[in-house]
C-alpha positions as CSV (number, residue, x, y, z in Angstrom):
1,X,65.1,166.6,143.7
2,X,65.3,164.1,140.6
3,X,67.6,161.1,140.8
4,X,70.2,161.7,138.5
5,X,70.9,159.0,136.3
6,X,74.0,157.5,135.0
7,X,74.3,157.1,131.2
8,X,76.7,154.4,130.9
9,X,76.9,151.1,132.2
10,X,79.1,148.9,134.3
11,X,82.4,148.3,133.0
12,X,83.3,144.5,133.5
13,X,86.4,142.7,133.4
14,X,87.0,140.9,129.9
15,X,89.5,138.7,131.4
16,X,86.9,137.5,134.2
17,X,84.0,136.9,132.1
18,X,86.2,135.2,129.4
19,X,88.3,133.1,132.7
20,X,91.6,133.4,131.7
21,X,93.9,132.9,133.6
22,X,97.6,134.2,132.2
23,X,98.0,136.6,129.6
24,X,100.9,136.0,127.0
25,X,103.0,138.6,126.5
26,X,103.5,137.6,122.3
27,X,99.4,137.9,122.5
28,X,99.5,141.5,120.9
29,X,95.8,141.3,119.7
30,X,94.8,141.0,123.7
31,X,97.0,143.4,124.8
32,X,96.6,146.3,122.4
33,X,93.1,146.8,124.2
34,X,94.8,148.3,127.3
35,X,96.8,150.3,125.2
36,X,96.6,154.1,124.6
37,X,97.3,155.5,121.0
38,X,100.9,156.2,122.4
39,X,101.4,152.8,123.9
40,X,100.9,153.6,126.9
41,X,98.6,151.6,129.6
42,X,95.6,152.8,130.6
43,X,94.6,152.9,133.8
44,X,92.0,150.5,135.3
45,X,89.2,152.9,135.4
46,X,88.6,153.4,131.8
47,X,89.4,149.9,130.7
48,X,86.9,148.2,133.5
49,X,89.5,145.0,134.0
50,X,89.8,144.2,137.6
51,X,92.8,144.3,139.9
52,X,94.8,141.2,139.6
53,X,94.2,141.4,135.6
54,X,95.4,144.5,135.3
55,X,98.6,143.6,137.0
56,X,99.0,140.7,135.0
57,X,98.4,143.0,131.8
58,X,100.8,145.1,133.1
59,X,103.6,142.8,133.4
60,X,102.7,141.4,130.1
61,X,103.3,144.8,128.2
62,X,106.1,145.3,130.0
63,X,107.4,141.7,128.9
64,X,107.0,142.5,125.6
65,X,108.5,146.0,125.6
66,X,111.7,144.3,126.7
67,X,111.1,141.8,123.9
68,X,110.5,144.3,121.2
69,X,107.1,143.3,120.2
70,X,106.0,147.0,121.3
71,X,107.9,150.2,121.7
72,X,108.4,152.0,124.7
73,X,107.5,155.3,123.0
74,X,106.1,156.9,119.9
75,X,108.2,159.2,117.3
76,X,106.5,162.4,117.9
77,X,107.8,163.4,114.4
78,X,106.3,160.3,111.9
79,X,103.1,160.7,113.1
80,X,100.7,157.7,112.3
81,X,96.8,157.7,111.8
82,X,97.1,154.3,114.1
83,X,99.8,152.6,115.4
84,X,98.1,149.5,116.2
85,X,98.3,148.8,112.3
86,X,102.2,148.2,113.0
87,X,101.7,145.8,115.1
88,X,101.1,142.1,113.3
């Protein structure tokens, strides 16, 4: 039998290889990465960022839901070719 190879690589944590440390929760431009299309977070697995980032990523998104920098959910109706454009 052939080895089957993988055609991607390793994801890697941004937030390691960068070293931060906290993540704002104003900082939209970092968090919109771990953002889906309908704001909401993506899992660990398809973003690559490790285990104590994600949580601090997740607490972060969640501050600024409460703060009204991001919306908790998208109008179905007005639909928009990306949202990320609304956010400054």
């Amino acid at each position: 039998m052939s080895k089957i190879r993988k055609k991607y690589g390793k994801k890697f944590c941004k937030y390691c290889a960068n070293k931060v440390e906290t993540v704002d929760y104003k900082d939209l431009s970092s968090i919109k990465f771990a953002l889906s299309e309908r704001f909401k977070i993506m899992p660990r697995r398809l973003t690559g960022t490790c285990k104590r980032h994600q949580e601090i990523l997740e607490k972060a998104i969640k501050r600024s839901r409460q703060a009204a920098f991001i919306p908790y959910v998208v109008d179905r109706n007005n639909v928009v070719s990306s949202p990320f454009d609304l956010i400054k």
